[in-house]
KEKE-3310 file (N, C-alpha, C; in steps of 0.2 Angstrom, whole numbers, plus 5000, padded with zeros to 4 digits):
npx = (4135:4141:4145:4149:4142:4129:4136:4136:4143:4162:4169:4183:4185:4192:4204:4210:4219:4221:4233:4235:4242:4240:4228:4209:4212:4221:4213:4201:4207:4210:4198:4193:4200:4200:4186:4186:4189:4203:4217:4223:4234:4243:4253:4265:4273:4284:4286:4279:4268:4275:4272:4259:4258:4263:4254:4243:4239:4243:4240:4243:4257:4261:4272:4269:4269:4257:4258:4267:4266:4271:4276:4261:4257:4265:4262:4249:4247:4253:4245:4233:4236:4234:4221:4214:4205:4190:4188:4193:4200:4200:4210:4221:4227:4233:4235:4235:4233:4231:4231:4230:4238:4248:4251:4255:4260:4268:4265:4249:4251:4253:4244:4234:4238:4239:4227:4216:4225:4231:4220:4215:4228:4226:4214:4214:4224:4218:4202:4201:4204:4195:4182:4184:4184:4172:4165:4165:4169:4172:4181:4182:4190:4186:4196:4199:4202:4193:4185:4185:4193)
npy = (4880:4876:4885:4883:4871:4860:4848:4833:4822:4822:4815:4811:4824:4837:4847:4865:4871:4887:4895:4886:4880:4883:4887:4893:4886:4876:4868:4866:4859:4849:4843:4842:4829:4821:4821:4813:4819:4824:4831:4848:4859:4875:4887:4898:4893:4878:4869:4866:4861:4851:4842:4843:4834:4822:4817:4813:4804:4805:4816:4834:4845:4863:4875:4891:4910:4922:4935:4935:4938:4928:4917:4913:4911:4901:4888:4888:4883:4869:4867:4864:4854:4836:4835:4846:4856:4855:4863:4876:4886:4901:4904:4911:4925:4939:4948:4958:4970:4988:5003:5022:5029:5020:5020:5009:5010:5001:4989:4988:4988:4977:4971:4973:4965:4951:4948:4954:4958:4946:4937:4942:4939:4924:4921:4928:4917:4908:4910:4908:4895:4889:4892:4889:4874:4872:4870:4872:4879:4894:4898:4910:4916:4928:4944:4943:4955:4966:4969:4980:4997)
npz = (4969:4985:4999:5016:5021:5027:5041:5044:5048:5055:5051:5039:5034:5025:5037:5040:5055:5058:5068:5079:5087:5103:5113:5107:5093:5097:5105:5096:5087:5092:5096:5083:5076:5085:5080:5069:5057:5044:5050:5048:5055:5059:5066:5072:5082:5081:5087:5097:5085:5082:5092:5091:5081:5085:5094:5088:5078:5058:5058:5051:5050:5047:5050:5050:5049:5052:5047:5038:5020:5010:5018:5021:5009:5006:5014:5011:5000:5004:5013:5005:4996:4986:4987:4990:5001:5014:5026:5034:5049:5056:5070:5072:5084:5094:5108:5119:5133:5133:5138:5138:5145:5141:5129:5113:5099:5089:5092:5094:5081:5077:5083:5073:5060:5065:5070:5059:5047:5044:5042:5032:5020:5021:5018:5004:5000:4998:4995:4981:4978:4984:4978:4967:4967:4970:4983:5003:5017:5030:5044:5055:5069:5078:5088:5107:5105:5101:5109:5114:5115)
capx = (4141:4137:4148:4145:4137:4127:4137:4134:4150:4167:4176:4185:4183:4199:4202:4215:4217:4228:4233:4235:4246:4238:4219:4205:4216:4224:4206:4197:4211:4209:4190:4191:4203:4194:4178:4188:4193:4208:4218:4233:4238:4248:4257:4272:4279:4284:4288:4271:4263:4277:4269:4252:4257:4266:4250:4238:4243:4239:4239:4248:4260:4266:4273:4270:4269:4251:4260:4272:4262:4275:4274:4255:4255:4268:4258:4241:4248:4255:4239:4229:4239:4231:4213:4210:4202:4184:4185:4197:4198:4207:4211:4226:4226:4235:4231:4239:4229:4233:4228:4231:4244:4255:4251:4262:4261:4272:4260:4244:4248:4253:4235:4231:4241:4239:4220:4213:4228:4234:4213:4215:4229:4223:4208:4219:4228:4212:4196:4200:4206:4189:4178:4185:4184:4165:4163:4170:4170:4178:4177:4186:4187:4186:4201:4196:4203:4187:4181:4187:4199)
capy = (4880:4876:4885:4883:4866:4857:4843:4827:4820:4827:4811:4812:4830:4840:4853:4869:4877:4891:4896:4879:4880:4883:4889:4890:4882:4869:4865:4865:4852:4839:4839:4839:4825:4816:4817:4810:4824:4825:4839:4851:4863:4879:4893:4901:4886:4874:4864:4863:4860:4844:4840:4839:4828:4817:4816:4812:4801:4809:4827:4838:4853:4868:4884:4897:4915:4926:4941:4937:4934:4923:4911:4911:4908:4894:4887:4887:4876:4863:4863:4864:4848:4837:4834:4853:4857:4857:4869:4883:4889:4903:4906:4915:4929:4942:4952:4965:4976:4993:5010:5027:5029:5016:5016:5005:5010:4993:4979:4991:4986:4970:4968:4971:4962:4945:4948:4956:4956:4939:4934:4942:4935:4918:4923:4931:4911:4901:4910:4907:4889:4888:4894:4883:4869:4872:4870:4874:4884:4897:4902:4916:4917:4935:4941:4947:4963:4968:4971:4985:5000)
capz = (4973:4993:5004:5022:5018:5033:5041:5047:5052:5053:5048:5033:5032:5029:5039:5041:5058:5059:5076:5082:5095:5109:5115:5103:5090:5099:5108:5091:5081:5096:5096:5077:5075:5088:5078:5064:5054:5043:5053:5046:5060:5057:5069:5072:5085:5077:5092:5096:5079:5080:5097:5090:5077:5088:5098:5084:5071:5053:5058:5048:5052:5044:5053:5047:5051:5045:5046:5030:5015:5007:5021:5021:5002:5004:5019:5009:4996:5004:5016:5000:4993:4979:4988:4993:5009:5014:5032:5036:5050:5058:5075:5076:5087:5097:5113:5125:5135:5132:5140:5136:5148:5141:5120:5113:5092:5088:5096:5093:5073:5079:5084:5066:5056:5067:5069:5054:5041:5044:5040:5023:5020:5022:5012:4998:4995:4998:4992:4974:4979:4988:4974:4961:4971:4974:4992:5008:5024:5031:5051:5055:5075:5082:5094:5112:5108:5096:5115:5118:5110)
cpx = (4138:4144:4143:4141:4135:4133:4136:4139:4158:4171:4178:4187:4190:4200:4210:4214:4223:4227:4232:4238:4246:4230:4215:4207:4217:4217:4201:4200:4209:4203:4191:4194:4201:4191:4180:4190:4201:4212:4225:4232:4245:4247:4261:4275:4279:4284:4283:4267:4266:4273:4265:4254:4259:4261:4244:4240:4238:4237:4243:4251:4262:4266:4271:4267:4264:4253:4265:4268:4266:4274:4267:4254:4259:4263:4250:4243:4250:4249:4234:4231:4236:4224:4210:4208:4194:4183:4193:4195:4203:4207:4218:4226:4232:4233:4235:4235:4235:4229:4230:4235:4253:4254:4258:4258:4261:4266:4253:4244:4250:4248:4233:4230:4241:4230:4217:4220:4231:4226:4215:4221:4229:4217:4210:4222:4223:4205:4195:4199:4197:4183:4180:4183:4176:4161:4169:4168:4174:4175:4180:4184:4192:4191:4195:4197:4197:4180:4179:4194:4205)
cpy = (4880:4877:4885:4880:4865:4851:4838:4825:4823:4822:4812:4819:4833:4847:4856:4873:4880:4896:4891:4877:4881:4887:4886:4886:4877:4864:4861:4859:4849:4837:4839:4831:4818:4813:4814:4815:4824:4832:4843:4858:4867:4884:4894:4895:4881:4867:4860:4860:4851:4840:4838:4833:4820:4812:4812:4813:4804:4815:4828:4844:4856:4873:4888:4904:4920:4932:4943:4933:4929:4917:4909:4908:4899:4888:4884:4882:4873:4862:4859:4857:4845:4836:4840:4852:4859:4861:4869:4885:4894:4907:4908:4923:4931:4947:4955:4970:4983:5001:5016:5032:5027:5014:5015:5004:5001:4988:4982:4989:4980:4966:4967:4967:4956:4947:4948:4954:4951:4935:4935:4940:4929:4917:4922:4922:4908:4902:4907:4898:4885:4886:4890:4876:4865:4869:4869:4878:4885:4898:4903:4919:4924:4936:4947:4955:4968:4970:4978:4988:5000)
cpz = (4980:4995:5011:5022:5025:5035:5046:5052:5049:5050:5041:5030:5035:5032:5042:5047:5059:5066:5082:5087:5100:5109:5110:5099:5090:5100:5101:5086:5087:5096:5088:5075:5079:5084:5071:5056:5052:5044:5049:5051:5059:5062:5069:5076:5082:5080:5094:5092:5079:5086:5096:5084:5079:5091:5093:5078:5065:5052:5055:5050:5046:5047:5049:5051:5047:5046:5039:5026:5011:5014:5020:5014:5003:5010:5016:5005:4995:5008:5009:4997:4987:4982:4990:5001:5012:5020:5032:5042:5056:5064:5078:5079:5091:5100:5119:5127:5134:5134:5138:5138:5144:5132:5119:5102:5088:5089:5093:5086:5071:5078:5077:5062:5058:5066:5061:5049:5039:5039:5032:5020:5018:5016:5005:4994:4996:4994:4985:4973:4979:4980:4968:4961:4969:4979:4995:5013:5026:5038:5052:5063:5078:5088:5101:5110:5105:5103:5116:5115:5115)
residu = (UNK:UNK:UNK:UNK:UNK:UNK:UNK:UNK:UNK:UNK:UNK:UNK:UNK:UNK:UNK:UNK:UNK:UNK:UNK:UNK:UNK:UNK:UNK:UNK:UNK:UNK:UNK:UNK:UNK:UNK:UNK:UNK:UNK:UNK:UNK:UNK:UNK:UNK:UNK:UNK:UNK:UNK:UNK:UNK:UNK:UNK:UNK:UNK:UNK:UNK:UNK:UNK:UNK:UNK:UNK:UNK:UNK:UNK:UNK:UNK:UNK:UNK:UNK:UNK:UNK:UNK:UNK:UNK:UNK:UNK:UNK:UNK:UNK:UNK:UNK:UNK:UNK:UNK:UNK:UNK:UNK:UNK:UNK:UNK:UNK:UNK:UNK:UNK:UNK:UNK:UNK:UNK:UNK:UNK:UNK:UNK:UNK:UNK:UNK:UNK:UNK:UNK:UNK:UNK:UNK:UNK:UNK:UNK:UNK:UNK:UNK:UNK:UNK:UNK:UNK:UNK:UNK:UNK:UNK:UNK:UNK:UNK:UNK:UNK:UNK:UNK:UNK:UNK:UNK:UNK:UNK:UNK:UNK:UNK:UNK:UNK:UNK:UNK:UNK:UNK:UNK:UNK:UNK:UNK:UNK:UNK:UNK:UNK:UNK)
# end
């Protein structure tokens, strides 16, 4: 089995980015669908996700939210479709500075659950997918907040 294959070219190559709606996300489907990559694009706006699809014919959208594991399972297996998926990749994220003055519990597990528990998640509907499959990548992009407590 080869994950994390070498590659050549992205054309053809399907690819899942969640957290698409704006920054690394958005930045990362326009260059990929450029380089010819077949893109599906998933976040919470849904307005936006319609946006990209609008903008670059053969993109795919689905909302979804990585905080509710029901959505992320339904998500994964209309990304997944009937040809699978050969890159994942997941740049949704959330960030609020926070000092010691002004803890804020709520958004503090906020951070979590969008950072890290959203990743597992994602993981949780795909890796088996993945591993059946036999090949694939996963890129799993790190939030600023992992700077600093």
């Amino acid at each position: 089995m080869a994950l994390n294959p070498p590659l050549a070219s992205w054309r053809g190559q399907r690819v899942w980015l969640i957290g698409a709606s704006s920054g690394i996300g958005l930045a990362c489907a326009q260059a990929l669908h450029q380089a010819g990559a077949v893109v599906c694009v998933s976040a919470r706006k849904a307005a936006a996700l319609d946006g990209f699809v609008a903008q670059h014919p053969g993109a795919q959208a689905l909302a979804m939210d990585v905080t509710d594991a029901h959505s992320v399972a339904q998500a994964a297996s209309a990304a997944w479709g009937e040809q699978g998926l050969d890159w994942v990749v997941y740049c949704a994220g959330h960030y609020q500075a926070h000092d010691a003055r002004h803890f804020d519990l709520p958004d503090m597990l906020r951070h979590q659950d969008v950072n890290y528990t959203g990743a597992l998640r994602v993981l949780d509907a795909l890796l088996p997918r993945l591993m059946a499959q036999g090949h694939g990548h996963v890129s799993l992009v790190s939030s600023v907040a992992g700077y600093r407590g």
